[in-house]
N, C-alpha and C positions, 0 to 999 in steps of 0.2 A: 554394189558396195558390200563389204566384206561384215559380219556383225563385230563386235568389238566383244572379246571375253574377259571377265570379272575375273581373276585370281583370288579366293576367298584367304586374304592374309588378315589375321583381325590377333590383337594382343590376349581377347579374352582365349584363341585359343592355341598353345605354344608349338602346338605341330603344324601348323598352316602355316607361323610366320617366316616372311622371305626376306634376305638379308643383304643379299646381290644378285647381280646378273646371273650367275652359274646357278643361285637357287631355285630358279622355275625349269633347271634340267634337270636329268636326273642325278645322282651320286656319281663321282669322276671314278674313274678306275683307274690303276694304278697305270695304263698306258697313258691316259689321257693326264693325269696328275707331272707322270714327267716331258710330257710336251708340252705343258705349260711352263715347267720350270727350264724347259731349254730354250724355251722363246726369250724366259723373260733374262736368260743369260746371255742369247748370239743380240741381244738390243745392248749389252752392258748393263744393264739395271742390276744394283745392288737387292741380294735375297734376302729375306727377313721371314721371321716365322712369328707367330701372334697367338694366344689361344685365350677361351675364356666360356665361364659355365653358360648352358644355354639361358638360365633366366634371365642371362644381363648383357645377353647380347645384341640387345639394343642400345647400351652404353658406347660412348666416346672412344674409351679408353679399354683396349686390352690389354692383357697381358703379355710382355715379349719374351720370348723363349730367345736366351741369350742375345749376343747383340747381332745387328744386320752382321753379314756374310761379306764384308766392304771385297769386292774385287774376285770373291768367288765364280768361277768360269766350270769348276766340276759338278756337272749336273749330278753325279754320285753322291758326293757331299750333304746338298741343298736336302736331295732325296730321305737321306742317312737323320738327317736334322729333324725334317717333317714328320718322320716315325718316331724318332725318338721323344718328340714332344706328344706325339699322338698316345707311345703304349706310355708315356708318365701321367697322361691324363686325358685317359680313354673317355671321361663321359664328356669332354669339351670340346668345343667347334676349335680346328685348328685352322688357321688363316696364312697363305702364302701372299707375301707382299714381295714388289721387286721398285725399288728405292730407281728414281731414274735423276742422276746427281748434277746433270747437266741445266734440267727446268726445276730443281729442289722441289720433284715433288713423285707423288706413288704413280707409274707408269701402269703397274696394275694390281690389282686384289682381290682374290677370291678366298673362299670358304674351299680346302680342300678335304676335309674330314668332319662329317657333321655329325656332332654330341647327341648322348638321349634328350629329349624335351622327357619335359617336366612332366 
């Protein structure tokens, strides 16, 4: 049997803490960041962009970077969005969300751009 490993995520220290699935990989690169955005557009799920300073990113509630993308299909677009919220606020986690309008609910969400810690 295999030993099980500890991920040392602890609040007291803001560079450890893990936020999603994607944050025990490393940082996406831009090929990888638009093969997520075309997946989550050939599924129909609506794109959404999300962002927010690292100390509160353990909060509920971020911030939306304008409204979902309803019915967006141009992965160029989605891509265009994601920067654009990124160099307006370079030290913030920017979050791609893709709205799946059929079960009313986030088909997926990741962290594509990760803020300085504190």
């Amino acid at each position: 049997m295999s030993e099980v490993m500890d991920y040392n995520s602890r609040l007291s220290d803001p560079a450890s803490r893990k936020f999603e699935t994607f944050s025990y990989l490393p940082a996406m690169d831009a090929a990888n960041i638009r093969k997520q955005v075309a997946y989550l557009v050939s599924k129909g799920w609506n794109p959404a962009i999300e962002h927010i300073e690292p100390q509160y990113l353990m909060d509920s509630y971020w911030y939306m970077w304008k409204l979902p993308m309803f019915g967006e299909t141009d992965v160029e677009k989605v891509l265009a969005e994601a920067e654009a919220c990124h160099k307006a606020n370079p030290d913030n986690h920017v979050r791609l969300i893709g709205y799946n309008n059929f079960n009313q609910s986030q088909g997926a969400a990741m962290v594509i751009y990760r803020g300085k810690t504190v």
